[in-house]
C-alpha positions as protocol buffer text, in pm:
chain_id: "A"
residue {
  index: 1
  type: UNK
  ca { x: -4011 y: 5330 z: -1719 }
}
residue {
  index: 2
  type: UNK
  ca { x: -3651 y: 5503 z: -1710 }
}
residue {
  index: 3
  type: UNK
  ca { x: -3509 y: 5421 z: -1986 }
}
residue {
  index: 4
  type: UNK
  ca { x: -3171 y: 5544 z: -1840 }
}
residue {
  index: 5
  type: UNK
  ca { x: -3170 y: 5338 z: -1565 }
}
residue {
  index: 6
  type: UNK
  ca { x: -3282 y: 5069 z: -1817 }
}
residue {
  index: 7
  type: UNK
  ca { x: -2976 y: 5107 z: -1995 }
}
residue {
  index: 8
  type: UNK
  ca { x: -2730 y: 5203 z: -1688 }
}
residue {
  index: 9
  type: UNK
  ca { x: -2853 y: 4829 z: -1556 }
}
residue {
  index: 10
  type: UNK
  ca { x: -2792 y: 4655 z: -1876 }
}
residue {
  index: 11
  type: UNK
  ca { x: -2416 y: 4791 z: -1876 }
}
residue {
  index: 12
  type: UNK
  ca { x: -2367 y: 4669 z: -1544 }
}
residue {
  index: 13
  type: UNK
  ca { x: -2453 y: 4351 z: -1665 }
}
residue {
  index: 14
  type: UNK
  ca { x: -2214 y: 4344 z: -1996 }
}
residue {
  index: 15
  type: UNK
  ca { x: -1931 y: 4524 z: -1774 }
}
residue {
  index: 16
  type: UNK
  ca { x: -1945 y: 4162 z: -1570 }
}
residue {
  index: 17
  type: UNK
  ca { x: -1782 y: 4006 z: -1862 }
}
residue {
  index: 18
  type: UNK
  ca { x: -1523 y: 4290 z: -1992 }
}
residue {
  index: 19
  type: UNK
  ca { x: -1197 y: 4351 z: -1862 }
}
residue {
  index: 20
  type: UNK
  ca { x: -1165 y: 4693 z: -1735 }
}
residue {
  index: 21
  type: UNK
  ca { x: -1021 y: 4839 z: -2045 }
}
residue {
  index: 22
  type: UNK
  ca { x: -1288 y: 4721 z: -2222 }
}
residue {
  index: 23
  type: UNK
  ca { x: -1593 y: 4811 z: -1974 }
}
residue {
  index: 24
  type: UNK
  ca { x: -1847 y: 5071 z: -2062 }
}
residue {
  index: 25
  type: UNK
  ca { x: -1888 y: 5389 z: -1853 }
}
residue {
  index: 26
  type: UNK
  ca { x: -2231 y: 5458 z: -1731 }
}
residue {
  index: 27
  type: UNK
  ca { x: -2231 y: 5789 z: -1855 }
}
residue {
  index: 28
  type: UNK
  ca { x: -2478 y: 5937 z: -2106 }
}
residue {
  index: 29
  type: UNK
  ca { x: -2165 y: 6069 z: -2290 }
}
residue {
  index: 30
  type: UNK
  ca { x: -2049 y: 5709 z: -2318 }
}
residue {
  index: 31
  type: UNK
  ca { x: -1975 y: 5654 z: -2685 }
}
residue {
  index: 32
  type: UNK
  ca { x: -2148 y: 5321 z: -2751 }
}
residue {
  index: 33
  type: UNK
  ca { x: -2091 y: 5245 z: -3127 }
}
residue {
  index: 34
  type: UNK
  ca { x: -1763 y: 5407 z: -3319 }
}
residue {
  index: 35
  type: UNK
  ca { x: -1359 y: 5401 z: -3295 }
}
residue {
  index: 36
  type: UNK
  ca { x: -1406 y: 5602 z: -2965 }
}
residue {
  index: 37
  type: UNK
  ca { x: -1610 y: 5292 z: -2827 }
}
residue {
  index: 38
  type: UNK
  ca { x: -1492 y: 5036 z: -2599 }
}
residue {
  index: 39
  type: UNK
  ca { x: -1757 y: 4782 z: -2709 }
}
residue {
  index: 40
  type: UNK
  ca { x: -1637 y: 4584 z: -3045 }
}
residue {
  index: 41
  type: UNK
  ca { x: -1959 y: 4487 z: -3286 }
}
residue {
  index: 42
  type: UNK
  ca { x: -2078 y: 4180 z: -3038 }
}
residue {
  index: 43
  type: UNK
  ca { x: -2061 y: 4414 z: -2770 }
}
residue {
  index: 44
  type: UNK
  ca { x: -2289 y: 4622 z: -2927 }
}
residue {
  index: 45
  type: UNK
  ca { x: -2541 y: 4382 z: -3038 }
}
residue {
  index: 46
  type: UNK
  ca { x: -2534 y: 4202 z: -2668 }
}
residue {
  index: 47
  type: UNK
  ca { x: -2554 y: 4533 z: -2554 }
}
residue {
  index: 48
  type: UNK
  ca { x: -2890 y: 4623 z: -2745 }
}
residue {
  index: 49
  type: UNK
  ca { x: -3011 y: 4257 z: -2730 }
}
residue {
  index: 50
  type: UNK
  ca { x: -3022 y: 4261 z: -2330 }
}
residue {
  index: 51
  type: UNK
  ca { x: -3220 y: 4631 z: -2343 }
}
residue {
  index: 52
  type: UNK
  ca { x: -3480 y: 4410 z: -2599 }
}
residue {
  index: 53
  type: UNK
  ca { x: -3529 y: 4152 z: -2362 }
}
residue {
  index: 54
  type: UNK
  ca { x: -3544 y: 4412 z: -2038 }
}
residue {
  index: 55
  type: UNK
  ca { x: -3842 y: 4604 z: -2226 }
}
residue {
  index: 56
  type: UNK
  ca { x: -3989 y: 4332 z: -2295 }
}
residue {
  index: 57
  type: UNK
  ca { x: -3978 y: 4213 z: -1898 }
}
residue {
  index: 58
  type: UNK
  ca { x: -4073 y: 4526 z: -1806 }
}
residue {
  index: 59
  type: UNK
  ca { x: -4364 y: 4596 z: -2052 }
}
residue {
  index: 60
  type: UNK
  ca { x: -4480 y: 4240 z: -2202 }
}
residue {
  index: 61
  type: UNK
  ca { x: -4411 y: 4405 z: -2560 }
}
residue {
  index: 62
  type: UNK
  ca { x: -4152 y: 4365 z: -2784 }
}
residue {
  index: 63
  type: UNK
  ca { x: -3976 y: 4666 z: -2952 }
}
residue {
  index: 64
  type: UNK
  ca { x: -3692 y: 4574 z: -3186 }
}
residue {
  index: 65
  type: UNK
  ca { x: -3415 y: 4868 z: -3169 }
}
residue {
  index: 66
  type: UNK
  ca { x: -3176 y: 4753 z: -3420 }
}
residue {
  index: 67
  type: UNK
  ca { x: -3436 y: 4805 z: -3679 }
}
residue {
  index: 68
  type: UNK
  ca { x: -3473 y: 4971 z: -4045 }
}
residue {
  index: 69
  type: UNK
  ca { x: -3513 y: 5308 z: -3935 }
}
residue {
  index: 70
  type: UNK
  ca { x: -3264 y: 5259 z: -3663 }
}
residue {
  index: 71
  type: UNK
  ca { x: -2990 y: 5192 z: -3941 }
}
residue {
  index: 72
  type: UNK
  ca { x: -3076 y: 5468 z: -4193 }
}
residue {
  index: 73
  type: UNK
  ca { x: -3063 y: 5763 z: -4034 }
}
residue {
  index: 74
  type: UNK
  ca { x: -2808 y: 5987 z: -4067 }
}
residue {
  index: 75
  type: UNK
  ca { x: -2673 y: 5994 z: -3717 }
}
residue {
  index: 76
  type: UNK
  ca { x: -2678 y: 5639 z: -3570 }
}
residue {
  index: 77
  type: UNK
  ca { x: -2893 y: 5632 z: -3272 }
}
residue {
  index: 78
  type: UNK
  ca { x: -2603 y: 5363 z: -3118 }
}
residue {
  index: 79
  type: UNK
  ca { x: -2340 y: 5640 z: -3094 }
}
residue {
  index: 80
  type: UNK
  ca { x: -2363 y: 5721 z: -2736 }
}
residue {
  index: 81
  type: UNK
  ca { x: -2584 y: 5630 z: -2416 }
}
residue {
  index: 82
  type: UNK
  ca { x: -2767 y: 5954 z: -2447 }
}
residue {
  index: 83
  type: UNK
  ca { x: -2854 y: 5890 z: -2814 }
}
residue {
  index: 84
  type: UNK
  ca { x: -2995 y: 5547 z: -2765 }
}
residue {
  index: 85
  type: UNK
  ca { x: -3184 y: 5654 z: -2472 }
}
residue {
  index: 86
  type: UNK
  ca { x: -3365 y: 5921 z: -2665 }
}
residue {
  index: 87
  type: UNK
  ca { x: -3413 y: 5639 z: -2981 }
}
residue {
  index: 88
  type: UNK
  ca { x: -3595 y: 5419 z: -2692 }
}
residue {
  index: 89
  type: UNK
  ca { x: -3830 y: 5638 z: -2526 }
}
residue {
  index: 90
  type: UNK
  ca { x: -3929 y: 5758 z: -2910 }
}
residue {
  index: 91
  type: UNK
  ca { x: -4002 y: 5390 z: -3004 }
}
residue {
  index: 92
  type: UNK
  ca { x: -4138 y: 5349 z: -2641 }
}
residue {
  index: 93
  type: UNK
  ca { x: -4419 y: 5681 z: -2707 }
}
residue {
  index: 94
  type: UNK
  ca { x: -4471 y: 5539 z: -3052 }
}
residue {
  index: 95
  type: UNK
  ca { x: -4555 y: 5152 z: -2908 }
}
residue {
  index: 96
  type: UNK
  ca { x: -4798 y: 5357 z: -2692 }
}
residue {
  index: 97
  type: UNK
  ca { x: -4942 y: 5630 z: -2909 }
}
């Protein structure tokens, strides 16, 4: 699975419902989660909600993202597209280890 395209699909799908101030750039520099971000807080969890449910579609298993370890390390995973993508395909090799 690309977990890029993943993502780059998902942000098509929230950019449907932002005004274009407010739309994320498919970019793996995009800064997802900070004061640089476009997304406020329900952005973000729609955002990582949608990528949930897509895994799921695309693999039949459920990985939850916004977990414990998600939240306590010490540079947030949610900062930018390139971040997240690398959290993903570490919980993805995990799930399938």
């Amino acid at each position: 699975m690309d977990v890029l395209e993943l993502i780059y699909e998902v942000i098509d799908e929230l950019n449907l419902d932002l005004g274009p101030s407010e739309q994320l750039k498919k970019d793996e520099n995009s800064v997802i989660f900070g004061p640089e971000s476009t997304l406020d807080s329900m952005g973000l969890v729609n955002l990582i909600t949608l990528i949930e449910q897509r895994i799921e579609e695309k693999t039949g298993n459920f990985i939850a993202i916004a977990d414990e370890r998600a939240m306590s390390m010490q540079e947030s995973p949610f900062k930018t597209v390139k971040t997240l993508k690398e959290y993903i395909e570490v919980l993805l090799n995990e799930y399938n280890a």
